[in-house]
C-alpha positions in Angstrom: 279.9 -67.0 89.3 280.1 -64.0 91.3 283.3 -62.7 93.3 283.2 -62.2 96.7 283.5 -57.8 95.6 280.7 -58.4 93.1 277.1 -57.5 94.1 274.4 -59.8 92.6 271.1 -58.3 91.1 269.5 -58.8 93.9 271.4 -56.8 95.5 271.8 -54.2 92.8 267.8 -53.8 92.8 268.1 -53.4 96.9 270.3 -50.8 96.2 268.9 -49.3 93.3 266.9 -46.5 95.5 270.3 -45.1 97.3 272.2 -44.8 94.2 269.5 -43.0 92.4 269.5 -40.9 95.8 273.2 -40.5 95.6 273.1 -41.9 99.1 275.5 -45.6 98.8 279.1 -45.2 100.3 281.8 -45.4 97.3 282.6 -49.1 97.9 278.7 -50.1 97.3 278.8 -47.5 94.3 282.1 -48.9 92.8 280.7 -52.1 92.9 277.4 -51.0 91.5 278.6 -49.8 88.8 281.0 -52.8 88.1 277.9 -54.8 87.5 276.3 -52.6 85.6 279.0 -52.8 83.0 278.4 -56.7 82.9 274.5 -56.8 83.4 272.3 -56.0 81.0 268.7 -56.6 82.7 270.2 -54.5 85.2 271.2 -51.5 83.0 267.7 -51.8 81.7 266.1 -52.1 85.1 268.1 -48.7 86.3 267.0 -47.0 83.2 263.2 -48.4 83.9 263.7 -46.9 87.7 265.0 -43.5 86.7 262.1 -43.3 84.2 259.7 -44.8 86.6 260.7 -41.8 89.5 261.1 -39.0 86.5 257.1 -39.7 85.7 256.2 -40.1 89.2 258.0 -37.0 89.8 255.6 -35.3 88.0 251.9 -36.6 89.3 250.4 -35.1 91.9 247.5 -37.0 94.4 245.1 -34.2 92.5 246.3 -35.1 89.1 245.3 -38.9 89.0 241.8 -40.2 88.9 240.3 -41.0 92.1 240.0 -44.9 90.7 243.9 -44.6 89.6 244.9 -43.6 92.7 242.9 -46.5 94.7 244.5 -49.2 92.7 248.1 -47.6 92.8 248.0 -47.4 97.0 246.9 -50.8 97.0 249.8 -52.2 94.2 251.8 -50.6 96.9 250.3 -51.8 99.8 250.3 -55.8 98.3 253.9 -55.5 97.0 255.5 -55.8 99.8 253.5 -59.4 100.1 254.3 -60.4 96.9 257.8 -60.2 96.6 
C-alpha cells in the first residue's frame, strides 16, 4: 500500500530520465529516493539505466554495424507501441 507522498514504480521508471538528468524538483527527488530505499527492482532498474546511458554514451552512429544500428532505430521506433 502506497501513501499518498509515495511514488509508485511506475512512476519511479517515468521519472527515471530527470533524475539521472538532475532535472526533478526536490519534492519528486525526495520522494524518489524514498522508494528507492524500499524497492529493490527499482534500485536495480536505476543501476540498469545508468549503465544502459554510460555504454550508450560511448557508441557513436559510425561505431555500430550498419545491421545493429537498423534493428536498434526500429526497437525504438516499436517501443513506444509496445508499452
Amino acid at each position: 500500500m502506497t501513501h499518498s507522498n509515495d511514488l509508485s514504480c511506475k512512476e519511479l521508471v517515468e521519472l527515471v530520465t530527470a533524475y539521472l538528468e538532475n532535472s526533478l524538483r526536490l519534492r519528486e527527488k525526495v520522494q524518489f529516493e524514498a522508494h528507492l530505499t524500499v524497492c529493490p527492482g527499482c534500485r536495480t532498474y536505476l543501476e540498469q539505466m545508468r549503465q544502459t546511458v554510460h555504454t550508450v554514451g560511448h557508441s557513436t552512429e559510425e561505431s555500430l554495424e550498419p545491421t545493429t544500428r537498423d534493428k536498434l532505430l526500429a526497437l525504438f521506433r516499436n517501443w513506444k507501441n509496445s508499452v
